[in-house]
C-alpha positions in Angstrom: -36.4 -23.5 -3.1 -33.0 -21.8 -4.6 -32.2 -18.5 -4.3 -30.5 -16.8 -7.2 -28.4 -13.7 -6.4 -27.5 -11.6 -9.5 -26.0 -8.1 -8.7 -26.5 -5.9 -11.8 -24.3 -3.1 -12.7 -24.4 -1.2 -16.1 -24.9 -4.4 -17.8 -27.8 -3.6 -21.1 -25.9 -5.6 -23.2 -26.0 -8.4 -21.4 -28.5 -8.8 -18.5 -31.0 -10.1 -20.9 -29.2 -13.2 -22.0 -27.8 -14.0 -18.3 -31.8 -13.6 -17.0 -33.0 -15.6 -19.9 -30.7 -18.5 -19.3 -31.7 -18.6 -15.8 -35.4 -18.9 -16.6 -34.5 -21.5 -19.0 -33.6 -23.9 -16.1 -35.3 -27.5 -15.8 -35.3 -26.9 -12.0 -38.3 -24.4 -11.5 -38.4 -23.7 -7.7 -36.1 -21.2 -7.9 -36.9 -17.1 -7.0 -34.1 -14.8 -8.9 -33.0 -11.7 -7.0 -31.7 -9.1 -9.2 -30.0 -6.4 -7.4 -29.2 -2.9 -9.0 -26.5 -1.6 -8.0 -27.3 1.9 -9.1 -27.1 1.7 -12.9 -26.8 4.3 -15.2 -27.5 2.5 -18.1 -31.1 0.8 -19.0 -30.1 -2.3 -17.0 -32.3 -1.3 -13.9 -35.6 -1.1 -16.1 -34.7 -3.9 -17.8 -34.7 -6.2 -14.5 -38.1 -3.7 -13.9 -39.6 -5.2 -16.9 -38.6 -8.9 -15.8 -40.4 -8.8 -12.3 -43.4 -7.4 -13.9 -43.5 -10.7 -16.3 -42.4 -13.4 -14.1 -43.5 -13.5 -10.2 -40.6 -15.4 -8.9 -38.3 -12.7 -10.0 -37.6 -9.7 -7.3 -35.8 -6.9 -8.0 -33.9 -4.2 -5.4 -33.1 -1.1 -6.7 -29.7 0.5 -4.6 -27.6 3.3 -5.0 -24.1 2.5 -6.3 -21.9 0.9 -3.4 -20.2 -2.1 -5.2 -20.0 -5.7 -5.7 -19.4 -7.1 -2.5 -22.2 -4.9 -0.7 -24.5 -6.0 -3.9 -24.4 -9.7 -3.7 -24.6 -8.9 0.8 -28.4 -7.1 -0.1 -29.2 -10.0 -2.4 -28.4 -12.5 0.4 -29.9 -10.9 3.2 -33.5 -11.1 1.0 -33.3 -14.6 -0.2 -35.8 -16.6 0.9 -34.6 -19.8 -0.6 -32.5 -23.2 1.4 -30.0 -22.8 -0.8 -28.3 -19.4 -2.7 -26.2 -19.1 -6.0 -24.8 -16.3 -7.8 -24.9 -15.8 -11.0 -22.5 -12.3 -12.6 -25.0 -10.4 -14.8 -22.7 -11.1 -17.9 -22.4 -14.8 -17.5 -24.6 -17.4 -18.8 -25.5 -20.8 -17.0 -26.9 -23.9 -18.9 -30.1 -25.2 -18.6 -29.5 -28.3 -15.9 -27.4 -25.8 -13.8 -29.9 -25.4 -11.0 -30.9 -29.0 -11.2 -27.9 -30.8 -11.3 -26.1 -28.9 -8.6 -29.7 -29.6 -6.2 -29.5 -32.8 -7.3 -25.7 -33.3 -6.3 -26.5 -32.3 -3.0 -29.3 -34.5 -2.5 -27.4 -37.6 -3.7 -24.3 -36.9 -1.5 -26.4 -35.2 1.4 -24.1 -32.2 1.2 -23.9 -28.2 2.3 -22.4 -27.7 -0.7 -22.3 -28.3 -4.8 -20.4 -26.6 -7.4 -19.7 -27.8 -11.2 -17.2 -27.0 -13.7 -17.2 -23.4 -16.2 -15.7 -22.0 -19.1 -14.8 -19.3 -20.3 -16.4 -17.7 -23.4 -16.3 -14.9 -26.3 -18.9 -15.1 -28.0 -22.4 -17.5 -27.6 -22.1 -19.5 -30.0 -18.3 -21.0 -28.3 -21.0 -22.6 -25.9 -22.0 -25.8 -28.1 -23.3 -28.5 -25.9 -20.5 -31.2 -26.5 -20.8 -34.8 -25.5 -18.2 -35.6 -23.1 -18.9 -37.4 -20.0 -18.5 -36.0 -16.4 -18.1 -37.4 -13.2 -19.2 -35.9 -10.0 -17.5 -37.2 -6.2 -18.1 -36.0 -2.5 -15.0 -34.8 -0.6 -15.1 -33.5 3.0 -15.4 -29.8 3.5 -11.7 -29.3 4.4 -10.7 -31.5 1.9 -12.7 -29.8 -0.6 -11.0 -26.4 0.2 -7.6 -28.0 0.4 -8.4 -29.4 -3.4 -9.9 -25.9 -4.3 -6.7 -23.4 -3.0 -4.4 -26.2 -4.6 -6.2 -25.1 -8.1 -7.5 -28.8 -8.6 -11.3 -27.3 -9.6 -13.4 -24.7 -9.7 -11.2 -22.2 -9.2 -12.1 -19.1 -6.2 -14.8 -17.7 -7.7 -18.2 -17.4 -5.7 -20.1 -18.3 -8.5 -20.6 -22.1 -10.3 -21.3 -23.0 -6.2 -25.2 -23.9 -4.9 -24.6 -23.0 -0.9 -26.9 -23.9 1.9 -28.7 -20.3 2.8 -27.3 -20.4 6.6 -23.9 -20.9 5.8 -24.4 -18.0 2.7 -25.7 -15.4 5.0 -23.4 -16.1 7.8 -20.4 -15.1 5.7 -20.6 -11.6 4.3 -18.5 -9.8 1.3 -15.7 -7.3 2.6 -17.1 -3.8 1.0 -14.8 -2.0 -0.8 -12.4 -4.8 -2.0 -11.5 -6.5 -5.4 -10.9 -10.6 -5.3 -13.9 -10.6 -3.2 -14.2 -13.8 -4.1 -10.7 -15.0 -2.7 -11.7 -13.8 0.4 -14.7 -15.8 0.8 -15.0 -18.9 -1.3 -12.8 -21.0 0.5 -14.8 -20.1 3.5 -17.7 -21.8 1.8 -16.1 -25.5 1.7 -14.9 -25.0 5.1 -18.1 -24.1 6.8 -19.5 -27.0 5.2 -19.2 -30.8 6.4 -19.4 -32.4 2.9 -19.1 -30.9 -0.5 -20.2 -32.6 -3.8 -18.5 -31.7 -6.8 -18.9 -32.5 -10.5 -16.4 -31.7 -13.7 -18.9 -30.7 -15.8 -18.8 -27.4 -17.2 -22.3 -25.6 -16.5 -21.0 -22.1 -16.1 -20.2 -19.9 -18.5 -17.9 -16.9 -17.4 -18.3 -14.1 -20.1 -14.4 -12.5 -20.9 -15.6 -8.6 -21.6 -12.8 -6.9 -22.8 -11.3 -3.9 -20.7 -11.5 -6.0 -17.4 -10.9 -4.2 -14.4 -8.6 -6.8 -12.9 -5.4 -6.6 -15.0 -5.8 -2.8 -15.8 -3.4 0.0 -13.6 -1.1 -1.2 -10.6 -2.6 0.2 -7.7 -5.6 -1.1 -5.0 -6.5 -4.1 -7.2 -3.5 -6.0 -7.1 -2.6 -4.8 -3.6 -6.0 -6.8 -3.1 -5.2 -9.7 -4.6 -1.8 -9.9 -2.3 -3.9 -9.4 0.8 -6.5 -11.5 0.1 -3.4 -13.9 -0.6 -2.5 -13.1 3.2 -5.9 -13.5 5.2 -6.1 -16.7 3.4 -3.5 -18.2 4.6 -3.8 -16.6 8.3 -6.8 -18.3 7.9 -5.8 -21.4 7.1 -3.2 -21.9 9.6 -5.3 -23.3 12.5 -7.0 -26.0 10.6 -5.1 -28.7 9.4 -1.3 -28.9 8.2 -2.8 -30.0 4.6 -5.2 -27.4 4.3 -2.3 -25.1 5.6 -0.4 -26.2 2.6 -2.5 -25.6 0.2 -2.8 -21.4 1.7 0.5 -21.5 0.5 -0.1 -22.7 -3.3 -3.2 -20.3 -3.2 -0.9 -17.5 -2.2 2.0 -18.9 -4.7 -0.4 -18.7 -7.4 -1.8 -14.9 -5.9 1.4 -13.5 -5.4 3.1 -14.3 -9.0 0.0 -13.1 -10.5 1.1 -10.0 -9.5 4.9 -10.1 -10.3 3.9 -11.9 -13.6 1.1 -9.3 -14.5 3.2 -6.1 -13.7 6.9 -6.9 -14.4 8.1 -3.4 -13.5 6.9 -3.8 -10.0 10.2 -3.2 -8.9 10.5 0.3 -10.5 6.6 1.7 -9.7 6.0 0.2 -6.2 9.4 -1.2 -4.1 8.4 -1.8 -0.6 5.8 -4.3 -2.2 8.2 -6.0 -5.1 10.2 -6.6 -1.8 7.5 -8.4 -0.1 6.8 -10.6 -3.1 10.2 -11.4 -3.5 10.6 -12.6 0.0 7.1 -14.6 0.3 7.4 -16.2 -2.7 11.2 -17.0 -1.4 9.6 -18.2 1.5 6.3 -20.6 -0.3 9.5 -21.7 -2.0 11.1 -23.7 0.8 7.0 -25.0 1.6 6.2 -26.0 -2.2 9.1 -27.5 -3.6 9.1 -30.8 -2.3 5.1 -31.1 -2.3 3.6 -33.7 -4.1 0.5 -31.9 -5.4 2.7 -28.7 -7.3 3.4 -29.5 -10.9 7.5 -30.0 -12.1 6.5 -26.4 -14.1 5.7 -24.6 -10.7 8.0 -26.5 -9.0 10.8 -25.2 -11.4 9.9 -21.4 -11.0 9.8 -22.1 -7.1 13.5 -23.0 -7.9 14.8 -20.5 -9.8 12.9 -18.1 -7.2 14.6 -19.6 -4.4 18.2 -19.9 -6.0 18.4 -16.6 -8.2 15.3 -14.3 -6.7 12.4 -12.8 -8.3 14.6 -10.4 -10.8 16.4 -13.5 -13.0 12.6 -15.1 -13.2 11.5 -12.4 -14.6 14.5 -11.8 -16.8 14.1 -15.3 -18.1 10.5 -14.8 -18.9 11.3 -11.6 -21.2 14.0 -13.6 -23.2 11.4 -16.3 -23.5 9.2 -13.9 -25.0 
């Protein structure tokens, strides 16, 4: 049986559609965990009103205390082999549960994850009719392939995990790019991981997002979770080490890139930019998995600093 962990938070507008799509699946040994997270909105009746239709879905009502604590309750109940998350807004398609089951049966795997997308409105979700491929990398290699940005991406969701590695690693509370801290641990924990390109995810894009609102705690996240990965990362392997670096590359000018005037609002932490991504620099620019265009900014980073890269981007603009 899988487990599906879906923390709910204010969500009315959505929740339906996200349960819906999950009950749609072609794989049907699957119990779905909905965990309110102390909703002010209708969303917590909502999931009420699922439960009492559907005997596979369980709900836990909680007061408010966050994302990471959330999807912790949710894991701590499942009673499944395996555990996916699913956010509340999001939408999965109809061979998601199957095809990621199946991916770990054909490659006798810990782990499966597919390809997402990103989406505005439904009706951007017409089934094409591409094909995909799927492979089987080691768990280390997996992670190396994953922090060098080669698939999936960090997030904790689009991933089927076995339940003992899912409940032995818990969410920090109180911290934004959860995910960053966490997802890589996933591939590592597991021996094997089987993959697949195809896009059976469907990440919702809700205007006013949280994560590129106000400098403050959020982006000083995202540099820290940046930090423990690759502290992390440095006692595994030299590749995997390697690719810490890109991660924190790609974390660290996130932040530069997303809040220019760093330099003006916050000082002490535009200096520690500047000098990590001085130092990545020197790591990444002779690596034969960065791209010439990262490559190039690593350059001008190393050569001229952080100001004249962000000087060039304005005149670009």
């Amino acid at each position: 049986m899988i487990s599906v962990v879906v923390p709910v938070y204010n969500v009315e507008k959505y929740i339906k559609r996200c349960v819906d799509s999950i009950l749609n699946q072609s794989f049907k040994d699957f119990e779905l965990i909905l965990v309110d997270d102390g909703s002010k909105d209708s969303s917590g009746d909502i999931c009420d009103e699922y439960a009492k239709q559907h005997e596979n879905i369980h709900v836990i009502h909680q007061q408010n205390q966050g994302l990471s604590i959330t999807r912790n309750r949710g894991t701590e109940s499942a009673a499944g082999d395996f555990v996916t998350y699913i956010d509340s807004d999001d939408l999965v398609s109809d061979d998601y549960l199957e095809t990621l089951y199946n991916l770990i049966q054909k490659y006798n795997t810990e782990v499966s994850c597919c390809g997402f997308k990103f989406f505005t409105y439904q009706k951007e979700l017409e089934q094409d009719h591409a094909s995909y491929s799927d492979y089987c990398l080691t768990g280390n290699q997996a992670m190396a392939d994953m922090l060098y940005g080669k698939f999936h991406g960090s997030s904790a969701c689009a991933i089927l995990i076995k339940a003992s590695i899912a409940k032995s690693i818990q969410y920090s509370p109180g911290k934004f790019h959860e995910d960053d801290l966490i997802s890589f641990r996933y591939y590592g924990a597991a021996k094997n991981v089987a993959i697949t390109n195809k896009p059976m995810y469907f990440y919702f894009q809700r205007e006013g997002s949280i994560m590129h609102s106000e400098y403050g705690k959020i982006a000083k996240d995202e540099l820290d979770a940046a930090d423990y990965i690759e502290n992390t990362c440095k006692s595994i392997s030299k590749e995997v080490y390697k690719a810490s670096l890109f991660k924190k590359y790609t974390n660290y000018i996130s932040v530069l890139f997303t809040y220019p005037d760093l330099k003006k609002i916050d000082l002490d932490t535009y200096k520690k930019v500047s000098s990590e991504l001085k130092r990545i620099a020197t790591h990444l620019i002779f690596d034969s998995k960065v791209g010439k265009k990262t490559k190039l900014i690593l350059l001008i980073i190393k050569i001229f600093g952080c100001s004249t890269l962000l000087a060039l981007r304005k005149i670009e603009k």
